[in-house]
N, C-alpha and C positions, 0 to 999 in steps of 0.2 A: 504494500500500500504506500501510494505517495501523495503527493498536494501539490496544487498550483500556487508557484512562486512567480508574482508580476506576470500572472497568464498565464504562463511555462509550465507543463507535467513534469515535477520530476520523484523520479522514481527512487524507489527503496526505503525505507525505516527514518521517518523524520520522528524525531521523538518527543511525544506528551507528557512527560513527566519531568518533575521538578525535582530539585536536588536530593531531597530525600527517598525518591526513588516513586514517589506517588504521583497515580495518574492523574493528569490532568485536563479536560473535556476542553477543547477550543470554541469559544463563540462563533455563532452561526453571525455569517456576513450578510443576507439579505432579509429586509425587516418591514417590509412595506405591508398596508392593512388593505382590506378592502369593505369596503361601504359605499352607501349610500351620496354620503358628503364627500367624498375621495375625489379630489379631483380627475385621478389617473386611474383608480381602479376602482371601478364600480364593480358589484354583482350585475352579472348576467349571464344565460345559459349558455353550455359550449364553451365557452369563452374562457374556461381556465383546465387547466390540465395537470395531472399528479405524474409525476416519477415517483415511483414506490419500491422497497424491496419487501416481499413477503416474510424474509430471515432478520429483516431490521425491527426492534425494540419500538424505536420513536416513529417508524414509517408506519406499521402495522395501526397505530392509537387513529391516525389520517384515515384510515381505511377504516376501522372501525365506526367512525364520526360520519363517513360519507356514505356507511349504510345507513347509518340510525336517524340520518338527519333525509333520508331520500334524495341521495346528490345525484346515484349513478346517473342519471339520465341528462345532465347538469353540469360535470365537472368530469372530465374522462380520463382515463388511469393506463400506465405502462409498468407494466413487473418486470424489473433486471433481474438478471443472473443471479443465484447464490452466490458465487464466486465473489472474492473480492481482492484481486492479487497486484499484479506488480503496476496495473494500469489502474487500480481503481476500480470502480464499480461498470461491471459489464453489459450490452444490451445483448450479448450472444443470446442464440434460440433455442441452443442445444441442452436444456431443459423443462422437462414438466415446467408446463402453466407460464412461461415468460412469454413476452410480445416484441420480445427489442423498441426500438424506438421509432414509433410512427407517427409521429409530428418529423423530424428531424432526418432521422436515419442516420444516427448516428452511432460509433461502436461502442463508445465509453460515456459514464456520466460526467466526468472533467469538460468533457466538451460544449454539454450543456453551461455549464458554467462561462466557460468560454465566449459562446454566445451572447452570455447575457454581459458581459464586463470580460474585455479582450487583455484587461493589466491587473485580475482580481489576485489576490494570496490566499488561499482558504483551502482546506480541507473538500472533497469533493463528494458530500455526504447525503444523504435521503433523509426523510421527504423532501423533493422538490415541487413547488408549486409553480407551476407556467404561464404567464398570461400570451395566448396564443394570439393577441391584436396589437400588442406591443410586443411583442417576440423579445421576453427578457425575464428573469425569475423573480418573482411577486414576493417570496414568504419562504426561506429553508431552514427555520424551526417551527418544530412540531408541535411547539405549544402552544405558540401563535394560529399555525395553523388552524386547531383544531376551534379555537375562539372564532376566528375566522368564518369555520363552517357552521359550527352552534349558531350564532347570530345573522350573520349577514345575505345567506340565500331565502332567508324563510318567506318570502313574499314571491320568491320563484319556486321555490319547494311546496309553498304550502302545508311545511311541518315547522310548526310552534315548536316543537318541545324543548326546552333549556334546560341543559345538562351544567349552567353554573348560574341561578338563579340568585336574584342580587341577595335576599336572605340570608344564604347560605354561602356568600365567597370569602367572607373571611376565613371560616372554619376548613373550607374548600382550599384557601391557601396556605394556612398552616399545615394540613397535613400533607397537600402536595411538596412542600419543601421540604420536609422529612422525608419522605416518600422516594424523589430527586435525590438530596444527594447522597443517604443511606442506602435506598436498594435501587432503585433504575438505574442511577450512577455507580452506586454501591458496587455491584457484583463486576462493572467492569474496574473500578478500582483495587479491588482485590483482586483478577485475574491478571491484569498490566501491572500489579505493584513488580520492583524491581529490586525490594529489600524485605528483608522479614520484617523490620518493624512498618512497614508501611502497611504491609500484608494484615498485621497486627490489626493493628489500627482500624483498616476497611474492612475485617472481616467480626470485629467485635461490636461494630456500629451498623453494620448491615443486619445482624441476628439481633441485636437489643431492639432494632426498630420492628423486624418481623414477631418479636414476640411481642413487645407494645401493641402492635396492629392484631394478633393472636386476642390478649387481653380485651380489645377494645372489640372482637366481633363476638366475643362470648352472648353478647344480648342485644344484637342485631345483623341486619343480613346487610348491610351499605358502609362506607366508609363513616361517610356523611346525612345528616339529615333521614337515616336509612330510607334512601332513593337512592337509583342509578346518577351518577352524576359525575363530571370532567374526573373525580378525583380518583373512582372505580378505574375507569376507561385509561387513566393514565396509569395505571399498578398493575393491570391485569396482565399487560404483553410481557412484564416482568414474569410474572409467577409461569405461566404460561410457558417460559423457555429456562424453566428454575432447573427442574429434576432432571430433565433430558440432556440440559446443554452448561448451566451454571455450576450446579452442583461436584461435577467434574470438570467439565472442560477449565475452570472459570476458581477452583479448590475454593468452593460456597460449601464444601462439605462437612460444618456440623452438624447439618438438620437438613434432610428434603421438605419442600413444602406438604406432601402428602404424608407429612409425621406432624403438621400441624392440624388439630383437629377443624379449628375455626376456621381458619385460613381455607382448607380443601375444603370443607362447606360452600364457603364462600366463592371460592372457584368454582365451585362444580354447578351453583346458581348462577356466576356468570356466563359461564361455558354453555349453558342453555339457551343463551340470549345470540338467536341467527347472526346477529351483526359482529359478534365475536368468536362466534365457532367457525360459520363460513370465511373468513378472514385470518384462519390460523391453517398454517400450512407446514407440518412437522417437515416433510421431505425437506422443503427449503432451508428453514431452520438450525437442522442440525447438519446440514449439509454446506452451510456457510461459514457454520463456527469452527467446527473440527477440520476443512480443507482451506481455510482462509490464512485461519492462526496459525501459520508454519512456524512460528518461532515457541509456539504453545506445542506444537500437535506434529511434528516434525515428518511422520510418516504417514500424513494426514487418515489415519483411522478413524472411521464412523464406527462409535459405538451403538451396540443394538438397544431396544429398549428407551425408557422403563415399561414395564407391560402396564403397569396402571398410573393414570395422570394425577387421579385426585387421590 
């Protein structure tokens, strides 16, 4: 994996972590909203388009938003490759359920990037969001993103529902920053740490916050408010890729999520919910992490299993 320096692909191990050997997540370089009042990017149908990876964390939560919120027909979608190697994220076709890139035709996601800012420096990461009338990238974090889709189609959608209702966003922020940088972030901090104490560190703050969250579903079925809401949809792609891919690939291994009793409850009520069962795609998945991470997984071996999720 590499990143565009002043536009330029270059390739091989640029390094996220910081002296102490912890990783560290690079800010997402394009931030733009869309609404109503936007001068430049309105809602409208057609008119915006997702790069997504099936095997990605934060792309998956996009995907999720744009079933529940009634986008497909609205905002249309390209699945890259599991693969994530010396170019970056690929549009090859040569597996199950991808589409390469049919706005563009392009072979790599760098390139898109490209397009949109020909001198950017950035990481060359999913989701991407497209505005296909401006031919330039609208929005490639995912947390934006998904604000993005909760509010601003619903007068083209004709779906109300809010998933961060103004009652509830305080309590909805607090636990999503917990949530962020102990286990979404978590587990990939603990898997790229580069020293034991860092290791330490991420993997004693990722399990206190899973058993907090344990604690806290003993006597309801939601994060929040118990409704479905941004802060569910934002945790679930974690747990989802916990036992198959985290647990080992990732040495998350004090506890499988299916040893938590609440937690697998809880998954196993989300798991029910079409917009995140149809959107979860194990082949991709584990087939991203164990052949990507060659400096983890050297002989890129796909382990079998687990036979049960929840």
């Amino acid at each position: 994996m590499g990143q565009l320096v002043d536009g330029v692909w270059t390739k091989g191990s640029i390094s996220s972590n910081d002296e102490s050997g912890s990783f560290k997540r690079l800010e997402s370089v394009f931030r733009h909203n869309i609404s109503e009042d936007n001068d430049k990017y309105i809602p409208e149908t057609n008119r915006y388009h997702l790069y997504v990876s099936y095997a990605c964390p934060w792309a998956h939560r996009t995907l999720i938003f744009r079933k529940l919120k009634k986008l497909e027909n609205h905002i249309s979608v390209d699945y890259i490759h599991p693969d994530m190697l010396d170019m970056g994220w690929s549009f090859a076709t040569n597996f199950p359920e991808t589409t390469g890139d049919t706005i563009h035709n392009k072979k790599y996601a760098h390139e898109i990037y490209q397009i949109s800012d020909n001198k950017v420096s950035t990481k060359a990461t999913v989701p991407i969001l497209w505005d296909k009338k401006t031919h330039t990238i609208v929005n490639n974090e995912s947390s934006e993103i998904i604000r993005i889709m909760n509010q601003s189609f619903n007068n083209i959608s004709k779906n109300h529902d809010d998933y961060y209702p103004i009652n509830l966003r305080a309590e909805i922020d607090d636990i999503n920053d917990v949530i962020y940088k102990n286990i979404n972030n978590g587990v990939y901090k603990t898997g790229f740490s580069r020293t034991q104490s860092s290791y330490d560190d991420a993997v004693q703050k990722l399990f206190s916050s899973l058993e907090m969250i344990e604690n806290k579903l003993e006597h309801q079925d939601y994060l929040v408010g118990n409704i479905l809401t941004e802060a569910d949809i934002r945790f679930v792609p974690t747990l989802l890729r916990f036992d198959s891919v985290y647990y080992v690939h990732f040495k998350c291994s004090l506890k499988k999520i299916s040893e938590f009793k609440n937690i697998s409850r809880y998954l196993k009520n989300l798991y029910s919910n079409d917009a995140i069962s149809s959107t979860t795609n194990f082949e991709h998945i584990k087939r991203h992490y164990y052949f990507s991470h060659e400096h983890i997984n050297p002989h890129r071996i796909i382990p079998i299993g687990p036979e049960n999720l929840f």
